[in-house]
N, CA and C atoms as an extended XYZ file, in Angstrom:
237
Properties=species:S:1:pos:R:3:atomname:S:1:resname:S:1:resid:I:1 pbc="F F F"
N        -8.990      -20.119      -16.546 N   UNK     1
C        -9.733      -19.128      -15.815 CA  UNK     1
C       -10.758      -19.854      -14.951 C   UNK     1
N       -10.708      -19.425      -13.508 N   UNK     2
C       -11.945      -19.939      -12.970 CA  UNK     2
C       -13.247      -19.118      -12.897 C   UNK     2
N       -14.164      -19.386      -12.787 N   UNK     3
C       -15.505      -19.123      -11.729 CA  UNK     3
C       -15.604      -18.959      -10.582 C   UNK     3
N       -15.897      -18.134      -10.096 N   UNK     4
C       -16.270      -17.817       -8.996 CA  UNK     4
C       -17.956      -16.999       -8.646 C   UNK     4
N       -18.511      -17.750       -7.257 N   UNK     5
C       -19.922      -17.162       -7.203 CA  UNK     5
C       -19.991      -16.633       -5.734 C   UNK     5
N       -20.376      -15.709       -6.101 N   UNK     6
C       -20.594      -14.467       -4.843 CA  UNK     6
C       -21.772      -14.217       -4.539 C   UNK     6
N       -22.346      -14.123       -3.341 N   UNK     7
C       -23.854      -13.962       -2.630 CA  UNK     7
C       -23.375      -12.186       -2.015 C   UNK     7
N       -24.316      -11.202       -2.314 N   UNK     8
C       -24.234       -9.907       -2.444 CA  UNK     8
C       -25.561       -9.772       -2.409 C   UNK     8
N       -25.604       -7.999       -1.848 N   UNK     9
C       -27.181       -7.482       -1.579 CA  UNK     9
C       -27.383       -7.128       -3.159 C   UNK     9
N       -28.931       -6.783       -3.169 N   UNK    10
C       -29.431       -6.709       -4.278 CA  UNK    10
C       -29.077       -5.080       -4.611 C   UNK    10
N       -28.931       -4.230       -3.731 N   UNK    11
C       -28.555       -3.089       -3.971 CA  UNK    11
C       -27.202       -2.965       -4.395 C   UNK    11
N       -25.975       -3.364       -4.064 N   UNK    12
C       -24.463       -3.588       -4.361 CA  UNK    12
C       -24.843       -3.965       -5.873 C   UNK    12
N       -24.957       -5.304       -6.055 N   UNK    13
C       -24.943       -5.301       -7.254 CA  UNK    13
C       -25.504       -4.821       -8.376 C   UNK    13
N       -26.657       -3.520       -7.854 N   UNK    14
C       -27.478       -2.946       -9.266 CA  UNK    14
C       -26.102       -2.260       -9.052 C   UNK    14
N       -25.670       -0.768       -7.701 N   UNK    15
C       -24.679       -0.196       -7.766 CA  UNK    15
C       -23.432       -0.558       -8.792 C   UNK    15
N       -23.095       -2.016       -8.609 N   UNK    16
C       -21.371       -2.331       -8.841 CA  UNK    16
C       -22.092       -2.542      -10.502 C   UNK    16
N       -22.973       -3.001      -11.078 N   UNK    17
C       -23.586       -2.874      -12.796 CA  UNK    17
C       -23.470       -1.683      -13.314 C   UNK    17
N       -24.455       -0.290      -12.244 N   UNK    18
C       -24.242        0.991      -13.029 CA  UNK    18
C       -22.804        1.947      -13.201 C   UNK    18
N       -21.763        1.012      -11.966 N   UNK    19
C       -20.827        1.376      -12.365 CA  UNK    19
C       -19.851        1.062      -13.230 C   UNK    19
N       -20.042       -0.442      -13.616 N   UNK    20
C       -19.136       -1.399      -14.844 CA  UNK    20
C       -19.828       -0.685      -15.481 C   UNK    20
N       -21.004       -0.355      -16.099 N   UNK    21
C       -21.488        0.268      -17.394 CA  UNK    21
C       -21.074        1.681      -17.882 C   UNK    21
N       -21.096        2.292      -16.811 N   UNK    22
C       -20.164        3.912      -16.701 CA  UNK    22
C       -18.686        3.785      -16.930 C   UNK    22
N       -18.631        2.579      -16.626 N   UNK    23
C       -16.492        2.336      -16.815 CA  UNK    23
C       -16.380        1.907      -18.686 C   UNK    23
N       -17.625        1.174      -18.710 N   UNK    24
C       -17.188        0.378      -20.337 CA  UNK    24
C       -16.809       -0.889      -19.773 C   UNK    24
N       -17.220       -1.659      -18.395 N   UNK    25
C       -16.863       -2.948      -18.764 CA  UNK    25
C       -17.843       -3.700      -17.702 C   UNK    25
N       -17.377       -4.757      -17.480 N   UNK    26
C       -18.597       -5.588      -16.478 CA  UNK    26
C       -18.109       -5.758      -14.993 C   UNK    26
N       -19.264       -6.074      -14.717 N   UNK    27
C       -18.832       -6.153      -12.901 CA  UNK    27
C       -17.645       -7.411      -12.804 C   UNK    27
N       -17.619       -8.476      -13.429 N   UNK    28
C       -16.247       -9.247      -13.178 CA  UNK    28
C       -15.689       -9.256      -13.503 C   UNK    28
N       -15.369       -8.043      -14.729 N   UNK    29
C       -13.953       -7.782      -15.047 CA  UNK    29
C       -13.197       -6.496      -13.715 C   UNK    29
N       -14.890       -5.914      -13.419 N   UNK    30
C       -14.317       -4.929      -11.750 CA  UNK    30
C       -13.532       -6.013      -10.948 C   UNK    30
N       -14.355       -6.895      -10.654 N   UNK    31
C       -13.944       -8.128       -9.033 CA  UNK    31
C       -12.852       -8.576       -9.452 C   UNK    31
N       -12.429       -8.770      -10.968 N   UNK    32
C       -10.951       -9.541      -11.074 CA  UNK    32
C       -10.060       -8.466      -10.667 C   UNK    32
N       -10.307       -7.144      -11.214 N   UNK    33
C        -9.277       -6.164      -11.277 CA  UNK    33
C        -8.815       -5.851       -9.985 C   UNK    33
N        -9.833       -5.810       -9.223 N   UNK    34
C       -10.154       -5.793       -7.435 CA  UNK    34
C        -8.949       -6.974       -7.238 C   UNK    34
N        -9.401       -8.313       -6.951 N   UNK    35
C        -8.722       -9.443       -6.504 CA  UNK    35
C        -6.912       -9.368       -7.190 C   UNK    35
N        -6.688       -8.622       -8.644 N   UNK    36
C        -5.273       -8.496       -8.864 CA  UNK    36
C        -5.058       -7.273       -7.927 C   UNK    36
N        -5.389       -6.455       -7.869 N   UNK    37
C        -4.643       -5.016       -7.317 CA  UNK    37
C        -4.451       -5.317       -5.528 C   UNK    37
N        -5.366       -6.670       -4.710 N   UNK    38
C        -4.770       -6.955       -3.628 CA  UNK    38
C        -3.726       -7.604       -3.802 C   UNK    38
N        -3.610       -8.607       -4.709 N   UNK    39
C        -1.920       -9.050       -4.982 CA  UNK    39
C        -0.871       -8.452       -5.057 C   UNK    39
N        -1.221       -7.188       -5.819 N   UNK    40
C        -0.140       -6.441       -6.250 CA  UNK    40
C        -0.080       -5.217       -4.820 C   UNK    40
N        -0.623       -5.085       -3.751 N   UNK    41
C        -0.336       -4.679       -2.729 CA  UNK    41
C         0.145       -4.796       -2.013 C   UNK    41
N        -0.419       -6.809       -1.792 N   UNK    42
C         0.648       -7.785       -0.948 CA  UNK    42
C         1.881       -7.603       -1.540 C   UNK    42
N         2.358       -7.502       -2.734 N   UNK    43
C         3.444       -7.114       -3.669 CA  UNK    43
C         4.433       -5.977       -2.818 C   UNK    43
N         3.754       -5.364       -2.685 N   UNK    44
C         4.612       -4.050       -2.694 CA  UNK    44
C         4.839       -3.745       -1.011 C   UNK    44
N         3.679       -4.375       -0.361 N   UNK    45
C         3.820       -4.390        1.375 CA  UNK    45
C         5.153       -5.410        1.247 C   UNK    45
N         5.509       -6.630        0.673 N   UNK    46
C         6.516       -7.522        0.587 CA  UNK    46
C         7.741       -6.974        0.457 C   UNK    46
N         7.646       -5.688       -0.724 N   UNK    47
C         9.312       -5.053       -1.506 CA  UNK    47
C         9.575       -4.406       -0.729 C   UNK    47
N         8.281       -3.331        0.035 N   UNK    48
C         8.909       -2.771        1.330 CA  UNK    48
C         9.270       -2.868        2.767 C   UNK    48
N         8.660       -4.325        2.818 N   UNK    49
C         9.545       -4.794        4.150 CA  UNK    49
C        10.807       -5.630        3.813 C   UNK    49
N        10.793       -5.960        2.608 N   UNK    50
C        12.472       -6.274        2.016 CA  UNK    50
C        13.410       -5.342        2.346 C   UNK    50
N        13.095       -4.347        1.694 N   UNK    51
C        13.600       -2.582        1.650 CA  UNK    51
C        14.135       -2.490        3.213 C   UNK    51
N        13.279       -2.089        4.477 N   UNK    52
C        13.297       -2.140        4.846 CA  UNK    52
C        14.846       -2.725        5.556 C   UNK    52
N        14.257       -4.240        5.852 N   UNK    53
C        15.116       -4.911        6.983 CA  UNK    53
C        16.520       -4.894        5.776 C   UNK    53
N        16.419       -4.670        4.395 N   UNK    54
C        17.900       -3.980        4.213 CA  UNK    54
C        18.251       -3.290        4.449 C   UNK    54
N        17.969       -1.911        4.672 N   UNK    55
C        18.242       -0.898        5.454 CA  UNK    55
C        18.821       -0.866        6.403 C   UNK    55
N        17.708       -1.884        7.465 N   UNK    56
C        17.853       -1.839        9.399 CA  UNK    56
C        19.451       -2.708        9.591 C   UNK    56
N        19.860       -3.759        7.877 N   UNK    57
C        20.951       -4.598        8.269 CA  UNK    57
C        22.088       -3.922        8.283 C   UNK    57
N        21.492       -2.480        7.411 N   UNK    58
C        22.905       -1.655        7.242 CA  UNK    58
C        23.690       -0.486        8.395 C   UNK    58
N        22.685       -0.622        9.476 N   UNK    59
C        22.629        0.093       10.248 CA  UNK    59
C        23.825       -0.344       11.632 C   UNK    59
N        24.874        0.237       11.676 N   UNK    60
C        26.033       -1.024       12.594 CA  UNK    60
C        25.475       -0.432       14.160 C   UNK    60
N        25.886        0.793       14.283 N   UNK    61
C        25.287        1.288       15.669 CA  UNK    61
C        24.731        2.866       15.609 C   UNK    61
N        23.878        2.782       16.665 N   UNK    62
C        23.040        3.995       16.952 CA  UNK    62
C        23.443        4.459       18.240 C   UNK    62
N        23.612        5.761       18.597 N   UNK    63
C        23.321        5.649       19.954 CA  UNK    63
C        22.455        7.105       20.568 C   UNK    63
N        21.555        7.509       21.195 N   UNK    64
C        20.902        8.482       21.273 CA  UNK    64
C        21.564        9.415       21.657 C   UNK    64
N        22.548        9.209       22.654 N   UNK    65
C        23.334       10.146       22.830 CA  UNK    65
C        24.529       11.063       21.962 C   UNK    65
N        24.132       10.404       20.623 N   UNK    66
C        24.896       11.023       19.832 CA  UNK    66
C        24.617       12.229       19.134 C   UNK    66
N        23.033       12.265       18.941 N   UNK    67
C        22.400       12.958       18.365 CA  UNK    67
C        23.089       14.314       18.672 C   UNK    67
N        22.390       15.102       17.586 N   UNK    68
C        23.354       16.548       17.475 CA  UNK    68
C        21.544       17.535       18.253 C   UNK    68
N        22.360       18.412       19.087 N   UNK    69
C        21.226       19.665       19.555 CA  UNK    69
C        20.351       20.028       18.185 C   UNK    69
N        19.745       20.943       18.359 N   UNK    70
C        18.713       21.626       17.784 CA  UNK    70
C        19.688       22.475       16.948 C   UNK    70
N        20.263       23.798       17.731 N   UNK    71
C        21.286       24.813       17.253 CA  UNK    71
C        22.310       24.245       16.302 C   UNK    71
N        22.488       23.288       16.628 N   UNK    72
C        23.384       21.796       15.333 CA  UNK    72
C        22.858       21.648       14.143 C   UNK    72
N        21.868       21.367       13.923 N   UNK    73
C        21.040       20.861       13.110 CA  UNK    73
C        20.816       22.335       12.380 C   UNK    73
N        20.269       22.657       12.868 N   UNK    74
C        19.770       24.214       12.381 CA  UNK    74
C        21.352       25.367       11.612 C   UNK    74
N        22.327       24.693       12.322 N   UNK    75
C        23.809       25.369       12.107 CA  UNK    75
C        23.772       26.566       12.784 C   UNK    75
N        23.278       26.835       13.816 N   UNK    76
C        23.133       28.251       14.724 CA  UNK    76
C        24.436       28.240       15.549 C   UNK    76
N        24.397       29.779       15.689 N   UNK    77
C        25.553       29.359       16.843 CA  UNK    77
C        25.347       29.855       18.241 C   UNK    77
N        25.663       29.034       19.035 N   UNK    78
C        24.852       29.137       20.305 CA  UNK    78
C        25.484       30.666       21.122 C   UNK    78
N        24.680       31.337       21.488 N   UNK    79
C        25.112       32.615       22.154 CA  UNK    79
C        25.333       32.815       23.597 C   UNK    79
């Protein structure tokens, strides 16, 4: 485990204390939990641009002009 030291206003940190104390735990068990949950964001921004460009690979052709009308879509029948 490392250390880490942070320079913060004096107001933040009474704030980020009365709130570890209201949670049941301490302000650096907050900042670790903080520093994992950006990992685990980068995480998931990662699975979904995986997702993604699998998708876009599955895609053979498009063409706009294919698209179906409104009355299509809707299953109307045009009068």
């Amino acid at each position: 485990m490392k250390n880490l030291t942070v320079t913060i206003p004096d107001d933040v940190y009474r704030s980020a204390r009365i709130r570890a104390a209201e949670a049941g735990t301490s302000v650096s068990a907050m900042v670790a939990a903080y520093l994992r949950s950006l990992d685990a964001q980068a995480a998931e921004f990662d699975r979904r641009a995986r997702l993604q460009l699998e998708v876009m690979s599955q895609i053979r052709a498009f063409s706009a002009s294919e698209r179906l009308v409104r009355d299509e879509v809707h299953d109307r029948a045009l009068r």
